[in-house]
BAVEX-497664 format. One record per residue (C-alpha): residue number from 1; x, y, z; residue in three letters. Coordinates in steps of 0.25 Angstrom, whole numbers, plus 5000, padded with zeros to 4 digits. Example, Ala and Ser with C-alpha at 12.3 -4.5 7.8 and 13.67 -1.06 7.14 Angstrom:
BEGIN
{node 1, {5049, 4982, 5031}, "Ala"} {node 2, {5055, 4996, 5029}, "Ser"} 
//
This chain:
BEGIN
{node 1, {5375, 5101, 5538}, "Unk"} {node 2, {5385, 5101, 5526}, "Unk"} {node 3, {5377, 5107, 5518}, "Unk"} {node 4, {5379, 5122, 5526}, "Unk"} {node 5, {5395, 5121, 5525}, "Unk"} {node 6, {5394, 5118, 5509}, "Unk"} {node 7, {5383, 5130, 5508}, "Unk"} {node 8, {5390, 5140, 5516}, "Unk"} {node 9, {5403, 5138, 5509}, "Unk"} {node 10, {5396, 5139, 5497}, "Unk"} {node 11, {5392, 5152, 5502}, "Unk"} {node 12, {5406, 5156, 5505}, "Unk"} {node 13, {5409, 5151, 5490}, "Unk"} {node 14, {5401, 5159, 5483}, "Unk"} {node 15, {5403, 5172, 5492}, "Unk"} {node 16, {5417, 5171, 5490}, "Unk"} {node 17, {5416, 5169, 5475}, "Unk"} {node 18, {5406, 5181, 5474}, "Unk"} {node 19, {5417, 5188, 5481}, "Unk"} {node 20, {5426, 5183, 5470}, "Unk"} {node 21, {5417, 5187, 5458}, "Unk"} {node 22, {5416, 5202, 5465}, "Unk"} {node 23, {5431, 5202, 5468}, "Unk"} {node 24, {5434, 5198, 5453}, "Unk"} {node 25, {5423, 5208, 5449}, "Unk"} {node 26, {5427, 5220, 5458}, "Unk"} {node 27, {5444, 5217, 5453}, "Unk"} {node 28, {5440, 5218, 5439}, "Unk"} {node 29, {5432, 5230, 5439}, "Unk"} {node 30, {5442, 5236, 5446}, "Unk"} {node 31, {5453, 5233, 5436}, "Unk"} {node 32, {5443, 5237, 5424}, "Unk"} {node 33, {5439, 5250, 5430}, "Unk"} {node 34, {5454, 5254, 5434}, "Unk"} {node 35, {5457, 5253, 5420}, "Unk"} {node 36, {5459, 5264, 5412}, "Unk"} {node 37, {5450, 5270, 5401}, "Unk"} {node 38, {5435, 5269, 5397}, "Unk"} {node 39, {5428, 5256, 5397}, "Unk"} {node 40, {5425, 5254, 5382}, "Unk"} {node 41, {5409, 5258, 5380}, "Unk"} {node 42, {5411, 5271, 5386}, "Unk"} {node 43, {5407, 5280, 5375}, "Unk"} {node 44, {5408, 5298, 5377}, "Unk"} {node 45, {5401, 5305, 5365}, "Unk"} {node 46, {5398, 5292, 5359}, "Unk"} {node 47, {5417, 5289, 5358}, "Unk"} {node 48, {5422, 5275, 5363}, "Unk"} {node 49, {5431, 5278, 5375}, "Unk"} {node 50, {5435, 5264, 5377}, "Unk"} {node 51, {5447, 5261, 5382}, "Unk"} {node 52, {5452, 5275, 5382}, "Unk"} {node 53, {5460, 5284, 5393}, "Unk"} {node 54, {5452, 5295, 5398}, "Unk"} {node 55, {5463, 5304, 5390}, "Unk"} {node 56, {5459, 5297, 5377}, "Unk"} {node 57, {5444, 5300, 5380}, "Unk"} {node 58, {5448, 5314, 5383}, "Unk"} {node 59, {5454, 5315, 5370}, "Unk"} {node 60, {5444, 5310, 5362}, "Unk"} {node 61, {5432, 5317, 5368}, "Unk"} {node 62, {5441, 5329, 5366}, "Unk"} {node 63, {5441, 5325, 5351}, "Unk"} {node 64, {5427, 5324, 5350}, "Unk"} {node 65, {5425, 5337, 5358}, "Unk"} {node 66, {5433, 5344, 5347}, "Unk"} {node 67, {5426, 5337, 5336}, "Unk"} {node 68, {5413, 5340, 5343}, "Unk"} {node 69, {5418, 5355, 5345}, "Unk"} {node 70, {5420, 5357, 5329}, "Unk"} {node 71, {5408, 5352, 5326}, "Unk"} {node 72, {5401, 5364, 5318}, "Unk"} {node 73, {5386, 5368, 5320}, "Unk"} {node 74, {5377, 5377, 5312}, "Unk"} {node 75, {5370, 5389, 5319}, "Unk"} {node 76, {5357, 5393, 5310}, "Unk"} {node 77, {5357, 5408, 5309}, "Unk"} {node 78, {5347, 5415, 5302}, "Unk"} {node 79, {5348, 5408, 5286}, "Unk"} {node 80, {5363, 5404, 5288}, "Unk"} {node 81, {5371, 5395, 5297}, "Unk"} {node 82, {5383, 5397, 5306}, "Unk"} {node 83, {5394, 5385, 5309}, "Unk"} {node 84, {5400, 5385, 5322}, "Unk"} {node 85, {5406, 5375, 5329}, "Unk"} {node 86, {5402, 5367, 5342}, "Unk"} {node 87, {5416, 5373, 5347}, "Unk"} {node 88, {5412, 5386, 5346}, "Unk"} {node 89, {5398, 5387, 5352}, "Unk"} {node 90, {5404, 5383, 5364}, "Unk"} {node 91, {5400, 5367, 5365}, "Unk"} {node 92, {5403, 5360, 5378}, "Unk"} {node 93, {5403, 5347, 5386}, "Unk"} {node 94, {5397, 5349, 5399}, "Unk"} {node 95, {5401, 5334, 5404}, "Unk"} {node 96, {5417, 5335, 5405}, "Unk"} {node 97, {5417, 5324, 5414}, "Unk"} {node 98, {5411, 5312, 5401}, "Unk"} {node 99, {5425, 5305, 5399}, "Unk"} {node 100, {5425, 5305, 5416}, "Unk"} {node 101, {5410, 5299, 5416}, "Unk"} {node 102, {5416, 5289, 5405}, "Unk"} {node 103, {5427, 5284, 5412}, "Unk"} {node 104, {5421, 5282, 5424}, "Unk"} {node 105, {5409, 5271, 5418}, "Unk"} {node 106, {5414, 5260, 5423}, "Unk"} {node 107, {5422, 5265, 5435}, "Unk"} {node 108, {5415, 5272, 5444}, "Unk"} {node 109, {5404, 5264, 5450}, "Unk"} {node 110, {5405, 5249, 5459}, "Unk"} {node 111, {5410, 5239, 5454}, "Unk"} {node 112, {5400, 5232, 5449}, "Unk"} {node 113, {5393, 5244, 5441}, "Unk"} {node 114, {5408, 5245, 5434}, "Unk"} {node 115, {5406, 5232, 5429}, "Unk"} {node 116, {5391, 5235, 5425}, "Unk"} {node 117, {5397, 5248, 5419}, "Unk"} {node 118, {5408, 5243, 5410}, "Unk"} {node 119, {5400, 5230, 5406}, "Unk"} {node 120, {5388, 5238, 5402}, "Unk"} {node 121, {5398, 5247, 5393}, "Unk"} {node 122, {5401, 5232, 5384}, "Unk"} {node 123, {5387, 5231, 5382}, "Unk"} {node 124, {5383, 5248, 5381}, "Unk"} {node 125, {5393, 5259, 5379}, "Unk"} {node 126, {5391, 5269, 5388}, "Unk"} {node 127, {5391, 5284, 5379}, "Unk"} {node 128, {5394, 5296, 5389}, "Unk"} {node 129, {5389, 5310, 5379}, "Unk"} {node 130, {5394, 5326, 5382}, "Unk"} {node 131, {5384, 5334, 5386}, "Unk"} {node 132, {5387, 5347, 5378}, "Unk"} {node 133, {5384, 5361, 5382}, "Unk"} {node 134, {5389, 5374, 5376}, "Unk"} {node 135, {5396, 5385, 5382}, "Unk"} {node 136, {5386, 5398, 5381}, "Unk"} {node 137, {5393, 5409, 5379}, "Unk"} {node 138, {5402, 5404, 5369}, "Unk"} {node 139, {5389, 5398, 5363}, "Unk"} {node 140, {5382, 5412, 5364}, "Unk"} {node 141, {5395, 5421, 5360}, "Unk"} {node 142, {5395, 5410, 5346}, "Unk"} {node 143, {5381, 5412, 5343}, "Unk"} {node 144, {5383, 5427, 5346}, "Unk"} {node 145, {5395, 5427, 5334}, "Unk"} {node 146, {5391, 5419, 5324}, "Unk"} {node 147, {5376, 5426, 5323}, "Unk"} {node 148, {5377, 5438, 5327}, "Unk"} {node 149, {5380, 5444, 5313}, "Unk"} {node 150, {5363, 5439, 5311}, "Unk"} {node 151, {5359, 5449, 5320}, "Unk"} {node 152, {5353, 5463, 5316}, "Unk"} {node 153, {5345, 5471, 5324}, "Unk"} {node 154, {5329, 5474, 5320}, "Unk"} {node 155, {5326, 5486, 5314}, "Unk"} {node 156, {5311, 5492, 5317}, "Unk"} {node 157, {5305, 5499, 5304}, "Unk"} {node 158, {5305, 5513, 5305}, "Unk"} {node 159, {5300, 5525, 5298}, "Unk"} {node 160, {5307, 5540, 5300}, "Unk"} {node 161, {5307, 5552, 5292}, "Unk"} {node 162, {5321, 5557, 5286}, "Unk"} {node 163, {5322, 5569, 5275}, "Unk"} {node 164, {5305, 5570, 5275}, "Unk"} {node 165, {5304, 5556, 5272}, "Unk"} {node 166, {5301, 5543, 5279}, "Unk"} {node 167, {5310, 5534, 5280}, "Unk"} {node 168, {5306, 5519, 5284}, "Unk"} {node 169, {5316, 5510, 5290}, "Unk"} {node 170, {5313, 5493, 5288}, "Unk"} {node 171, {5312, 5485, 5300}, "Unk"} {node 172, {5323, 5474, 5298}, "Unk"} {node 173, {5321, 5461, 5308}, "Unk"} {node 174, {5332, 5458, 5317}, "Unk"} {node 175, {5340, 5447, 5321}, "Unk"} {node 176, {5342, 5443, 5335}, "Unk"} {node 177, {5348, 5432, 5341}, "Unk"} {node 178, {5345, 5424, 5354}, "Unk"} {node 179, {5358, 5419, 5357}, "Unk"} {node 180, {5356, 5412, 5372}, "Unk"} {node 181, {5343, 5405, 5365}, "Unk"} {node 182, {5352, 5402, 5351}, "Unk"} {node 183, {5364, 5395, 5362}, "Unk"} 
//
């Protein structure tokens, strides 16, 4: 009959020590998670945002944008090419909420998938991209400007008579853009 006493306070041990371990757990998360920053591994565009604020990441996405919106592109147009810049056509990021999306990894689930979160980012960063769009109408008013100078109208050939002669006019091909299909 001793044996029930020793096995039931075993129990209670072992209860009471898990308890322990999840209390300890649960404490530490909470610590890590309040503090502030980006948990190193957490990557936007490919940049390290480890350990910084969320105004530093602000401002270095900012840098990148601007490098990003400098960036010059060629438009083929007939034999010749144009420059333009990213800027210009209108280039946009549609997901303005990526440095929010980065921040919260590691924050915003239980407990435990905090812990999985921010221990899997040791072992595999975790690399949020932009998902880029263009503005159309400044897009379209941009192609509409730098290529509408390469535009002439078709001329059929004709044949009409002018002082008791004929006269025959050359057809000339034109040039037309498709400037919805060209965005």
């Amino acid at each position: 009959m001793k044996r029930k006493p020793i096995i039931i306070g075993s129990l209670v041990a072992v209860v009471i020590l898990i308890i322990a371990i999840i209390g300890g757990v649960s404490s530490h998360m909470s610590e890590v998670t309040a503090q502030e920053g980006y948990f190193e591994g957490v990557l936007v565009e490919g940049m390290d945002l480890g350990g910084l604020s969320k105004e530093e990441a602000q401002v270095k996405l900012d840098e990148y944008w601007t490098q990003l919106l400098a960036t010059e592109v060629e438009l083929g147009v007939m034999n010749e090419t144009i420059k333009v810049t990213l800027g210009e056509l209108g280039l946009t990021y549609t997901n303005q909420e990526i440095l929010s999306d980065a921040y919260a990894l590691g924050r915003e689930g239980s407990t435990f998938q905090n812990y999985l979160d921010i221990k899997n980012l040791e072992k595999e960063p975790v690399n949020h991209e932009l998902t880029f769009g263009f503005n159309e109408e400044t897009l379209l008013n941009v192609l509409k400007e730098k290529t509408s100078s390469y535009e002439n109208k078709m001329q059929n050939a004709g044949l009409k008579r002018e002082n008791g002669s004929f006269v025959i006019t050359e057809e000339k091909d034109g040039v037309v853009f498709n400037y919805e299909e060209s965005a």
